[in-house]
C-alpha positions as CSV (number, residue, x, y, z in Angstrom):
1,X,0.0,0.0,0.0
2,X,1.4,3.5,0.0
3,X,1.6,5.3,2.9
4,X,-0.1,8.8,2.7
5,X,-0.9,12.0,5.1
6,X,-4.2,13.8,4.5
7,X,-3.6,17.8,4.9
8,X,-6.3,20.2,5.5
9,X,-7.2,22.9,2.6
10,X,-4.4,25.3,4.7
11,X,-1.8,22.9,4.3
12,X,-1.8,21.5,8.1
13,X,-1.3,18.1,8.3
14,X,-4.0,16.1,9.9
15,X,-3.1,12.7,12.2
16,X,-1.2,10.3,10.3
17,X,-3.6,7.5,8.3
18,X,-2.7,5.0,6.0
19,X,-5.4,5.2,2.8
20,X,-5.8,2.7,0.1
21,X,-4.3,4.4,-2.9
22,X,-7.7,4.4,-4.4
23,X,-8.8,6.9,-1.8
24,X,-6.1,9.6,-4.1
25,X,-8.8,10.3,-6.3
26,X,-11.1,11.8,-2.9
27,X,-8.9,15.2,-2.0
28,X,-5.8,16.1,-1.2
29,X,-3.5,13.3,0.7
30,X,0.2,13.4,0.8
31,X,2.6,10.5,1.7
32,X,4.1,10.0,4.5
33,X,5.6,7.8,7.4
34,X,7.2,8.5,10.5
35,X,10.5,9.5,8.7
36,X,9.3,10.9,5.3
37,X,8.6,14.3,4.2
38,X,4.9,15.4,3.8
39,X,4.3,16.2,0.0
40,X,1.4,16.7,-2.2
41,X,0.4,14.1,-4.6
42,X,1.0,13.2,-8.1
43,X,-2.4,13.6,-9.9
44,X,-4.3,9.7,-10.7
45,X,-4.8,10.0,-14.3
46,X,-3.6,6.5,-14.7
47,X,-1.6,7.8,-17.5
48,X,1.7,6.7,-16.7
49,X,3.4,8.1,-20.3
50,X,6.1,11.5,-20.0
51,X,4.5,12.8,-22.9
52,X,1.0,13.0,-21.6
53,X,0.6,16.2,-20.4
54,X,2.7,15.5,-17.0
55,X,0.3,13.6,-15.1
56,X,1.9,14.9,-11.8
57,X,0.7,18.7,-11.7
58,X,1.7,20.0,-8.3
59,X,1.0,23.3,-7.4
60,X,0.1,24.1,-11.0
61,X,3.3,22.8,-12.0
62,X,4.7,20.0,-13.6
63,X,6.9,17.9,-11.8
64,X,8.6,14.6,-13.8
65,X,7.9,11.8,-11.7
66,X,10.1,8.8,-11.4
67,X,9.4,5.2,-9.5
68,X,12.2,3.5,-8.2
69,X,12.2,-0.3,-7.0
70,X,13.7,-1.3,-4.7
71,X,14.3,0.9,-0.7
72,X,17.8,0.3,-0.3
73,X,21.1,2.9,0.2
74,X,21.3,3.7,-3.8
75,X,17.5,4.7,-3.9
76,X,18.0,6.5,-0.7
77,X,21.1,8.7,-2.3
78,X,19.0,9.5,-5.4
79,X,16.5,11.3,-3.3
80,X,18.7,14.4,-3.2
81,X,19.9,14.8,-6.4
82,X,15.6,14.3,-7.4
83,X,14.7,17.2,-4.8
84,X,17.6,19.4,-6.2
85,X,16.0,18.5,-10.0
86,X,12.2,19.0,-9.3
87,X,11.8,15.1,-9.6
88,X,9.2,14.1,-7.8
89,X,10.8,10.2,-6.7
90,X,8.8,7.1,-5.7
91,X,10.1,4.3,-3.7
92,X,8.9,0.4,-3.9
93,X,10.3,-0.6,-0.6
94,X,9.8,-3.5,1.7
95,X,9.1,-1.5,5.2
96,X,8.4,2.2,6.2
97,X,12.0,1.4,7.9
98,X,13.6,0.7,4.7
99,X,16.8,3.0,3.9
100,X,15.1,4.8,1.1
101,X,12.0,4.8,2.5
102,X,13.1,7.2,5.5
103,X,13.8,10.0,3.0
104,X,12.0,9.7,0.2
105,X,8.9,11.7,-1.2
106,X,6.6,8.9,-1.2
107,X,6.5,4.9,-0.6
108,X,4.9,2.2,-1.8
109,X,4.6,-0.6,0.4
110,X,5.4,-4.0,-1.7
111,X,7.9,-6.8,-2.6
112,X,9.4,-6.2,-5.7
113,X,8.1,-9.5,-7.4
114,X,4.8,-8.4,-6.9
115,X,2.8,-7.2,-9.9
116,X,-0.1,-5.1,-7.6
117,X,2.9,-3.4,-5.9
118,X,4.8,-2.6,-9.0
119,X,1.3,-1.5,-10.3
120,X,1.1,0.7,-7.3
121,X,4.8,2.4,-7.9
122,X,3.5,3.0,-12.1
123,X,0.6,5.0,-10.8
124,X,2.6,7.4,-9.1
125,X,5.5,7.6,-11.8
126,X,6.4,8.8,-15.5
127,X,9.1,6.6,-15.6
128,X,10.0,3.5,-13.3
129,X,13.8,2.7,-12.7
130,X,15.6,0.3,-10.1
131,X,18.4,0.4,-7.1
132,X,19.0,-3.6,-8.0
133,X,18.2,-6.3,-10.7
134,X,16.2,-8.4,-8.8
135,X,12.2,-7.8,-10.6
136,X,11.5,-10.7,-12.6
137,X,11.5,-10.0,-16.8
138,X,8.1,-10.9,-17.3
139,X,6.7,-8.7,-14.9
140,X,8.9,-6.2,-16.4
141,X,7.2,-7.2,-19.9
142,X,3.7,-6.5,-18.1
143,X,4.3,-2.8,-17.1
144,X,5.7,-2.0,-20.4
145,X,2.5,-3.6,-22.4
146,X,0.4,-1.7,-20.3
147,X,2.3,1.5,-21.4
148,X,4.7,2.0,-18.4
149,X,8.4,3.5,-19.4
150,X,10.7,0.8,-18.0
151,X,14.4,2.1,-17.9
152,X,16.6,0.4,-18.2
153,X,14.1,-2.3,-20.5
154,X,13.7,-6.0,-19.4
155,X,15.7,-7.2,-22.5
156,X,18.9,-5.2,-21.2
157,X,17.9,-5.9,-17.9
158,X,18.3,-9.6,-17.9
159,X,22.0,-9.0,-18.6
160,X,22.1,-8.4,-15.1
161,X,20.4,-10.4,-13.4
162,X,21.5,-13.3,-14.8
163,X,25.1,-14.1,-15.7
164,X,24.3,-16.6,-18.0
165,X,22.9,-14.2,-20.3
166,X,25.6,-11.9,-19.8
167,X,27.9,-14.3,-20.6
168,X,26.6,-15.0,-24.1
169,X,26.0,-11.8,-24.8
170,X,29.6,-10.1,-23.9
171,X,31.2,-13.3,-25.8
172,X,29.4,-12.9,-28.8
173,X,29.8,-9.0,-29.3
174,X,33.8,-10.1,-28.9
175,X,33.7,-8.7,-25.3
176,X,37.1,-9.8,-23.3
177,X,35.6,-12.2,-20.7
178,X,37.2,-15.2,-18.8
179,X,36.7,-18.9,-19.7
180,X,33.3,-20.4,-18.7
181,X,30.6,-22.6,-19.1
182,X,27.3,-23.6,-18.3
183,X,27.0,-26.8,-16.0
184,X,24.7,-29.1,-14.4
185,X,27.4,-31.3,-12.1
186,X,30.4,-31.2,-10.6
187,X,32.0,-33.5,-13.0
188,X,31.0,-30.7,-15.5
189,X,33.2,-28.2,-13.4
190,X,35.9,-31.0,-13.5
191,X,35.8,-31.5,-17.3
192,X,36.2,-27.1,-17.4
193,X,39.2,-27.4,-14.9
194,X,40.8,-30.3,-16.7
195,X,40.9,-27.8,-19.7
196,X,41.8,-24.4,-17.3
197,X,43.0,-25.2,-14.0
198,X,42.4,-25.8,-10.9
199,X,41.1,-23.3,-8.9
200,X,37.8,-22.1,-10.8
201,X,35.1,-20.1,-9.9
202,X,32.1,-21.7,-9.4
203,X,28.7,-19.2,-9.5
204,X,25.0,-18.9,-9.8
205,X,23.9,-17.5,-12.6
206,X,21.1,-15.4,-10.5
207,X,20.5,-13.7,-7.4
208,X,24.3,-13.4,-5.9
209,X,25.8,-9.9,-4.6
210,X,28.6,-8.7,-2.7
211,X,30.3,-11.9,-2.9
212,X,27.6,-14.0,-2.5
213,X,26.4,-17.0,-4.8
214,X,30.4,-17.3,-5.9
215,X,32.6,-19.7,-4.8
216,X,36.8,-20.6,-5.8
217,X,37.0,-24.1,-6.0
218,X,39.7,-26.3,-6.0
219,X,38.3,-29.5,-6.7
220,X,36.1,-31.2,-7.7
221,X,34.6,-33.0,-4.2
222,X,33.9,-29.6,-3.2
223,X,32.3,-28.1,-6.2
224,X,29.9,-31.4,-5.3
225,X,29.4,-30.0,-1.6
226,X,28.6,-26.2,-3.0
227,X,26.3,-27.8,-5.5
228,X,24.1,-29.7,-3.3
229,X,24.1,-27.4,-0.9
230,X,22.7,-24.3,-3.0
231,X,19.4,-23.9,-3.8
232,X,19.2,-22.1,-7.1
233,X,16.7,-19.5,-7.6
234,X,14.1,-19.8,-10.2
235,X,15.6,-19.9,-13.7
236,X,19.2,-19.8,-12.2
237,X,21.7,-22.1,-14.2
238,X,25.3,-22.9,-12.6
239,X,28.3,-21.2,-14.1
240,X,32.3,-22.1,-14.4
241,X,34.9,-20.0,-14.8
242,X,38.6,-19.5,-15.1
243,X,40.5,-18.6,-11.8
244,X,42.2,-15.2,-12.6
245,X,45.0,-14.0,-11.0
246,X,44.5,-10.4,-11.8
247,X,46.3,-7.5,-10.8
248,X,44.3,-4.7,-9.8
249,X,40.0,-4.7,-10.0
250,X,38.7,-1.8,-11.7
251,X,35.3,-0.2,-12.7
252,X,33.8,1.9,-15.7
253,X,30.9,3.6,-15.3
254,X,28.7,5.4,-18.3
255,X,25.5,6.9,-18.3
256,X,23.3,6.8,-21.3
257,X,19.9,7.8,-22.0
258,X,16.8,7.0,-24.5
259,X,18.6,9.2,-27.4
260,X,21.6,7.8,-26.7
261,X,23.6,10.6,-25.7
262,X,26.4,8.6,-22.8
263,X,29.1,10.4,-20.9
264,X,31.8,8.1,-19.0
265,X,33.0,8.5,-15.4
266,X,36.8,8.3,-15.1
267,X,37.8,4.6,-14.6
268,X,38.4,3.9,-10.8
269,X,40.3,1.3,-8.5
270,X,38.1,-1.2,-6.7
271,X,39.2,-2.9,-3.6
272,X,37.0,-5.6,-2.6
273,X,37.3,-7.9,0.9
274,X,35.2,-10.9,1.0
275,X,33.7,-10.4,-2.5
276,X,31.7,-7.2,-1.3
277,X,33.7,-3.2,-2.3
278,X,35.8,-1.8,0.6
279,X,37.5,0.9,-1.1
280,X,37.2,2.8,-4.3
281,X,40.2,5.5,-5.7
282,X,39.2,7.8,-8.8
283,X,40.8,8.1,-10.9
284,X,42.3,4.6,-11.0
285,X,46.1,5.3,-9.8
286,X,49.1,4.0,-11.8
287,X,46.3,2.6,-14.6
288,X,48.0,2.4,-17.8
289,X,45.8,5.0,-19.7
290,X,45.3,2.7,-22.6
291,X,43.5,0.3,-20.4
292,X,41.5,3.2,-19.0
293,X,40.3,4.7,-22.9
294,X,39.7,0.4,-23.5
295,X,37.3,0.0,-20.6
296,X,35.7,3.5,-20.9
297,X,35.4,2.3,-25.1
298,X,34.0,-1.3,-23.6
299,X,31.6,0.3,-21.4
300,X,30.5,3.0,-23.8
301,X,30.4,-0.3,-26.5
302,X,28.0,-2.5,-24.1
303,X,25.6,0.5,-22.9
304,X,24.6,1.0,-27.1
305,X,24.7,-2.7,-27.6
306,X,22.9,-4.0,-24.8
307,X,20.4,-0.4,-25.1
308,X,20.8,0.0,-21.2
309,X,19.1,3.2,-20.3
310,X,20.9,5.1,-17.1
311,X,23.9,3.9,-15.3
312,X,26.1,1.3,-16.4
313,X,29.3,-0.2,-14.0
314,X,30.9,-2.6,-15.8
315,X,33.2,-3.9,-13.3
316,X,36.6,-5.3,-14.5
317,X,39.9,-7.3,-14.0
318,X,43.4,-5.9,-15.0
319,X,45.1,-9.4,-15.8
320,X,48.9,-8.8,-17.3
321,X,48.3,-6.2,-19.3
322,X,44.6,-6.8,-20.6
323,X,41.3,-6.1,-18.9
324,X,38.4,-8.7,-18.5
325,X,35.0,-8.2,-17.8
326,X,33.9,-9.6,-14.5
327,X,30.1,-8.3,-13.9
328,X,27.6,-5.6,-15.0
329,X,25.4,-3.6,-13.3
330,X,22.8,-1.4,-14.7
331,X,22.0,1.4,-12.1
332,X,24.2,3.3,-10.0
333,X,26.7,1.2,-8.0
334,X,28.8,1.5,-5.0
335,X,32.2,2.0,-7.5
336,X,30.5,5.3,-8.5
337,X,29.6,6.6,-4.8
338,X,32.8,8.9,-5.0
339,X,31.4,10.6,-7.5
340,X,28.7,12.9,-5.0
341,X,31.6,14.6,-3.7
342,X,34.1,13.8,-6.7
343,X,32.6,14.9,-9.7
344,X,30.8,17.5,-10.8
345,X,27.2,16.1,-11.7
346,X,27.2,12.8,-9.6
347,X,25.9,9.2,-11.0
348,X,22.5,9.5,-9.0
349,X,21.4,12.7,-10.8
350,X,23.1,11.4,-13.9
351,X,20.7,8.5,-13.9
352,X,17.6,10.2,-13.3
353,X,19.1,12.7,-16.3
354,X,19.4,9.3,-18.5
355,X,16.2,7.9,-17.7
356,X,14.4,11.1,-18.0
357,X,15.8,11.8,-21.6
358,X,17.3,15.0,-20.3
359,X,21.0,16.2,-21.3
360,X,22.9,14.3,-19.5
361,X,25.4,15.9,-16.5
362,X,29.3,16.2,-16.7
363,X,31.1,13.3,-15.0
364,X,34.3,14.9,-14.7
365,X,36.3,14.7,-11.6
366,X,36.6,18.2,-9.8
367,X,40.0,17.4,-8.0
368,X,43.1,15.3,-8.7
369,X,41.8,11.8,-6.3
370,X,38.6,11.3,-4.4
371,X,38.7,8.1,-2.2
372,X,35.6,6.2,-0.9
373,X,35.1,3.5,1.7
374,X,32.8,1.7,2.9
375,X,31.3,1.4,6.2
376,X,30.6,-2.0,6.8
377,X,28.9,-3.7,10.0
378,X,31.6,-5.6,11.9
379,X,31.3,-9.2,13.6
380,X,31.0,-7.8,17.3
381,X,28.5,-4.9,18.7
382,X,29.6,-1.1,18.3
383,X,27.9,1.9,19.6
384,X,25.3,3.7,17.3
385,X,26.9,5.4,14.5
386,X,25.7,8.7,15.0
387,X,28.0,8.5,18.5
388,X,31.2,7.9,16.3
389,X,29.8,10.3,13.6
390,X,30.2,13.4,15.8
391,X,33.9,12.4,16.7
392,X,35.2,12.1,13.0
393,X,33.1,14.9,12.1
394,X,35.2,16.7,14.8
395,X,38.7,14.9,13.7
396,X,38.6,15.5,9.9
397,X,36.0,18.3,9.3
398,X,36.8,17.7,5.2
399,X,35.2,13.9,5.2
400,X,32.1,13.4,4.1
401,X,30.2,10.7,5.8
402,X,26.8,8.7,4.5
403,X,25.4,7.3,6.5
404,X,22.1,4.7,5.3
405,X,19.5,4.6,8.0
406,X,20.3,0.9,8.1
407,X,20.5,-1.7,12.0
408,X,23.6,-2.8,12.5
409,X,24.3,-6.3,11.9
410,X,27.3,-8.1,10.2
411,X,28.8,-7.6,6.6
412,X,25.9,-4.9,5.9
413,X,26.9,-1.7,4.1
414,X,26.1,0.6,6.7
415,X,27.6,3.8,4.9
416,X,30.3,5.4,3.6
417,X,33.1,8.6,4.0
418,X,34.6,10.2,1.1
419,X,37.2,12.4,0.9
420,X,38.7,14.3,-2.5
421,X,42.5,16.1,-2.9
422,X,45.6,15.8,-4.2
423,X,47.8,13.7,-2.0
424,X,46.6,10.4,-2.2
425,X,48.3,8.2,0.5
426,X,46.8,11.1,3.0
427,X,43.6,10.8,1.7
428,X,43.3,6.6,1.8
429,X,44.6,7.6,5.5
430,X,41.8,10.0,6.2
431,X,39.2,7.8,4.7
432,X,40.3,4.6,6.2
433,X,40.7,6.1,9.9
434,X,37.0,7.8,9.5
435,X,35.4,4.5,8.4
436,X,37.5,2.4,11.1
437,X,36.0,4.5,13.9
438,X,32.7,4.0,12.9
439,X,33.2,0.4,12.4
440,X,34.5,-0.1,15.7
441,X,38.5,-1.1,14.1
442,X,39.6,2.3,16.5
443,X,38.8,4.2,19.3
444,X,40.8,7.5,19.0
């Protein structure tokens, strides 16, 4: 349902209620939880099309509208850059609690598998976009039928949320990508590592994440273990790859819209612990700047092949000399984070730009390095953040710190700090020490 705070005709707000979105059409209502700003509502024409005289008249003005699904930390960041636009955003989140749902303008309650829910997030939107991969294709397929702008579409998509078809698709447009196959058994992962090696990487083809659903193997009794062991999700195939040894991890991002203008983000440094991004240096240090204009080419290359529509992170290995395409994702991503601080339009405003089919923002970097890292919850219990926040506010007045709204609990992206200059090894110092004190690593 989506949550919503009736106003009287001077603007005070009455008690909170929760109304069935039908009740939109019966007078002014405005959504609202606990944490969420009281705004007026987009107009219930139904009429879910950009070009159809702006459904979403608010105070005899038109406001763009844009749905996104899903409540987490990348929805939550895009709420700024939207209010600083004029975009009137919509969340699809799970709980009024949600990260996203906290701060933005209004929420649907809903899983985002299910069709009434995403129905709910069309009504209130021009255009819907996503902060993960995770809505299956056909309900996709639906919403556009029915007339819905769907950006980036269900056929580019599906490149993300399942590897398999990323796979194909990057090796028959000639894309560098590792060994792999598609396999049913572990004697199928032996047959692959009799031809590449032992260790191989063992993943599912859908629903894995900061690490998760991958696996380095190094024989063949244990890819049997992992494989009995895992359920796959519906549709999800197993996959086999080479073992790379690579040098550095590295990421390039591009945002491209309907028209198909695309700018490029400078190709960054990725430092990842666990399989989930720790640390993230733009521009990429001691990058050989032909393998920075060949991934920025690639990424460039796969946004017009694959028609994605917004932000693309094609996230790579640097393996003797060559790069190789590891994963995509097609929204705004945690390698691009540095970018609020670092660059002067940042990847959340250049997606709602691409999506929107407006003229897309300058990705340039406004200093020499920004660095990022992530906050991540630690094993044992810490203090609330906001406690530690006020020290390394105090300490290093220059770092910027995000924080997500999120409980503590293990391996959970929490937040972030940023920090942008010249001198690098002082700022990986500065960002490192802010994120340690949150996390609990330090106490001074």
């Amino acid at each position: 349902m989506i949550l919503r705070h009736a106003r009287d005709d001077s603007g005070t707000p009455l008690e909170n209620t929760w109304l069935h979105p039908g009740d939109v059409e019966r007078g002014p209502v405005i959504t609202s939880i606990a944490d969420v700003n009281s705004l007026t509502p987009a107009s219930s024409s139904g009429d879910s099309s950009p070009d159809a005289a702006h459904a979403g008249r608010m105070g005899g003005q038109d406001r763009p509208r844009v749905g996104m699904v899903g409540g987490g930390q990348l929805a939550r960041m895009t709420a700024a850059p939207a209010a600083a636009l004029g975009i009137d955003l919509s969340v699809l989140a799970t709980s009024a609690d949600e990260s996203a749902a906290q701060v933005a303008r209004r929420v649907v309650l809903g899983r985002h598998d299910d069709l009434r829910a995403l129905d709910e997030l069309a009504t209130a939107c021009d255009v819907m976009t996503f902060d993960h991969e995770h809505v299956p294709p056909s309900m996709l397929e639906q919403l556009r039928a029915r007339g819905v702008h769907v950006r980036p579409g269900p056929e580019a998509l599906r490149h993300a949320q399942d590897k398999w078809h990323m796979r194909q698709a990057l090796t028959t447009m000639g894309a560098p990508v590792p060994a792999w196959a598609r396999v049913a058994r572990s004697a199928d992962v032996a047959l692959f590592a009799e031809q590449h090696g032992w260790p191989v990487v063992l993943k599912v083809s859908r629903g894995g994440y900061d690490g998760r659903g991958v696996w380095v193997v190094e024989d063949e009794s244990r890819a049997a273990v992992i494989m009995q062991e895992t359920p796959l999700a519906e549709s999800a195939v197993w996959l086999v790859e080479e073992y790379l040894p690579f040098d550095i991890e590295i990421s390039a991002q591009v945002a491209r819209s309907p028209h198909g203008q695309a700018v490029a983000y400078p190709v960054v440094r990725t430092v990842q612990v666990e399989g989930m991004c720790a640390e993230v240096i733009a521009p990429a240090p001691g990058l050989d700047p032909d393998l920075a204009v060949q991934a920025t080419d690639l990424a460039l290359r796969i946004a017009r092949e694959l028609d994605v529509i917004g932000m693309l992170a094609v996230e790579l290995f640097v393996v003797s000399g060559r790069i190789v395409v590891n994963e995509l994702a097609m929204r705004p991503h945690n390698s691009g984070h540095w970018s609020i601080e670092g660059a002067v339009t940042s990847q959340f405003e250049n997606h709602l730009r691409a999506v929107l089919d407006w003229p897309l923002g300058d990705p340039v970097a406004i200093a020499p390095y920004t660095v990022m890292v992530n906050v991540i919850g630690p094993e044992g219990p810490i203090p609330p953040l906001h406690d530690a926040f006020r020290h390394v506010m105090a300490r290093d007045p220059g770092l910027h710190v995000h924080l997500y709204g999120k409980s503590i609990r293990p391996r959970r992206k929490l937040g972030h700090v940023t920090v942008v200059g010249d001198n690098l090894d002082e700022l990986l110092a500065r960002a490192h020490h802010g994120a340690d004190y949150l996390m609990g690593v330090v106490d001074e």
